[in-house]
C-alpha positions as CSV (number, residue, x, y, z in Angstrom):
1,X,85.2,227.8,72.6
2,X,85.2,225.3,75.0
3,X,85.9,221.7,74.1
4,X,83.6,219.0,73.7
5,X,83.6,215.8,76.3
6,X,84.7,212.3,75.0
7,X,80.8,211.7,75.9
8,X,79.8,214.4,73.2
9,X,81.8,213.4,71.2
10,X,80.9,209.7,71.3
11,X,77.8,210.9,70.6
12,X,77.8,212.9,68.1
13,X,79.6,210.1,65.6
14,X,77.0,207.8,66.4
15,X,74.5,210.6,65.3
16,X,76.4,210.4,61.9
17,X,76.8,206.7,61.9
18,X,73.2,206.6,62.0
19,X,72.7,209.1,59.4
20,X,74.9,207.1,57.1
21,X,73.4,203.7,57.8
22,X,69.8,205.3,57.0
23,X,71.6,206.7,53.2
24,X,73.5,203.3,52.9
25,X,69.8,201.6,53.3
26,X,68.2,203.6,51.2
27,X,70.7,203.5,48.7
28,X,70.4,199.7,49.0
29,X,66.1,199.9,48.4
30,X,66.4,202.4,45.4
31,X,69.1,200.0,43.7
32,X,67.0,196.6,44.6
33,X,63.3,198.0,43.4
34,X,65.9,199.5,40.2
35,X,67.4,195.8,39.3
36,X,63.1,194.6,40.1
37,X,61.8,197.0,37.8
38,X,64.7,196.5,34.6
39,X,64.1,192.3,35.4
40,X,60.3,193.1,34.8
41,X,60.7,195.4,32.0
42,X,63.2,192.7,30.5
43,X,60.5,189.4,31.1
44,X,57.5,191.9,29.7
45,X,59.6,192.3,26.6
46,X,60.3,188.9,26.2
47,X,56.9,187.6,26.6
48,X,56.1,190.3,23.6
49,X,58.8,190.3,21.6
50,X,58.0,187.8,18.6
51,X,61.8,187.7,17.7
52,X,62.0,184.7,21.0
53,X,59.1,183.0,20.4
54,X,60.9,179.7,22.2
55,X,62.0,181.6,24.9
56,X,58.5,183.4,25.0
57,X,56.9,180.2,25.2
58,X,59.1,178.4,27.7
59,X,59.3,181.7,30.0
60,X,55.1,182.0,29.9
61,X,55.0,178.4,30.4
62,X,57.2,178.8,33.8
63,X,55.2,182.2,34.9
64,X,52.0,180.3,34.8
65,X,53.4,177.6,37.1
66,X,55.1,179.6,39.4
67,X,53.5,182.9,39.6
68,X,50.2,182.2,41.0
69,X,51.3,180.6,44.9
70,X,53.9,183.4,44.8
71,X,51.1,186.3,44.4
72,X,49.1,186.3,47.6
73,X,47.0,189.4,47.3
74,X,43.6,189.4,44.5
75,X,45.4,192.9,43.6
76,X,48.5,191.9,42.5
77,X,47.2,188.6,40.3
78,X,44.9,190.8,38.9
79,X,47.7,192.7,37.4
80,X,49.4,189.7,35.9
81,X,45.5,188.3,34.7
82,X,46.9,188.7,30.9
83,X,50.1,186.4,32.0
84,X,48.6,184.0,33.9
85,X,46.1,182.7,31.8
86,X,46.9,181.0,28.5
87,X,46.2,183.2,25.2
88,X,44.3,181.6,22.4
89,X,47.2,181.0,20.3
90,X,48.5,178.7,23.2
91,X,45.6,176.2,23.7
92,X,45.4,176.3,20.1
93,X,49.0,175.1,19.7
94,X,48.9,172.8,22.8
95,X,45.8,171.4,21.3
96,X,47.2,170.5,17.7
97,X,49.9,169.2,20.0
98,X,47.8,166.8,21.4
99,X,46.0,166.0,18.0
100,X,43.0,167.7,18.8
101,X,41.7,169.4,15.7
């Protein structure tokens, strides 16, 4: 068997340092869309869950404001439609707020 050059060599661990870059990254994109998808799950519960209506509120309150210039595609607001635009029993409250019968 004959031995491989220092050039081979050379070669052949960058081969695997690619390969192991490539896992490391995609180890990285599976744990990022993982912490995305348990944040979502957790605001979706909050915003239905009537045990936090305060903390409902308030978080609604700050998805409105600071959802829409964040969402650039007609797609993606369209999935959020049912967040972004105040339920009934909001403008009811804000209105008796206000005075407003």
């Amino acid at each position: 068997m004959a031995r491989k050059t220092i050039e081979e060599r050379l070669a052949q661990l960058e081969a695997q340092k690619k390969a192991l870059q490539a896992r490391l990254t995609k180890q990285e994109r599976a744990a990022d869309t993982r912490r995305k998808v348990l944040l979502g799950a957790f605001i979706l519960d909050r915003l239905t869950n009537d045990g936090h209506e305060e903390f409902s509120r308030r978080l609604a309150d700050c998805l409105r404001r600071e959802l829409p210039p964040f969402l650039t595609r007609d797609a993606d607001k369209a999935l959020f439609a049912d967040i972004l635009q105040p339920s009934c029993a909001a403008v009811n409250n804000a209105s008796n707020r206000n005075g407003a019968p």
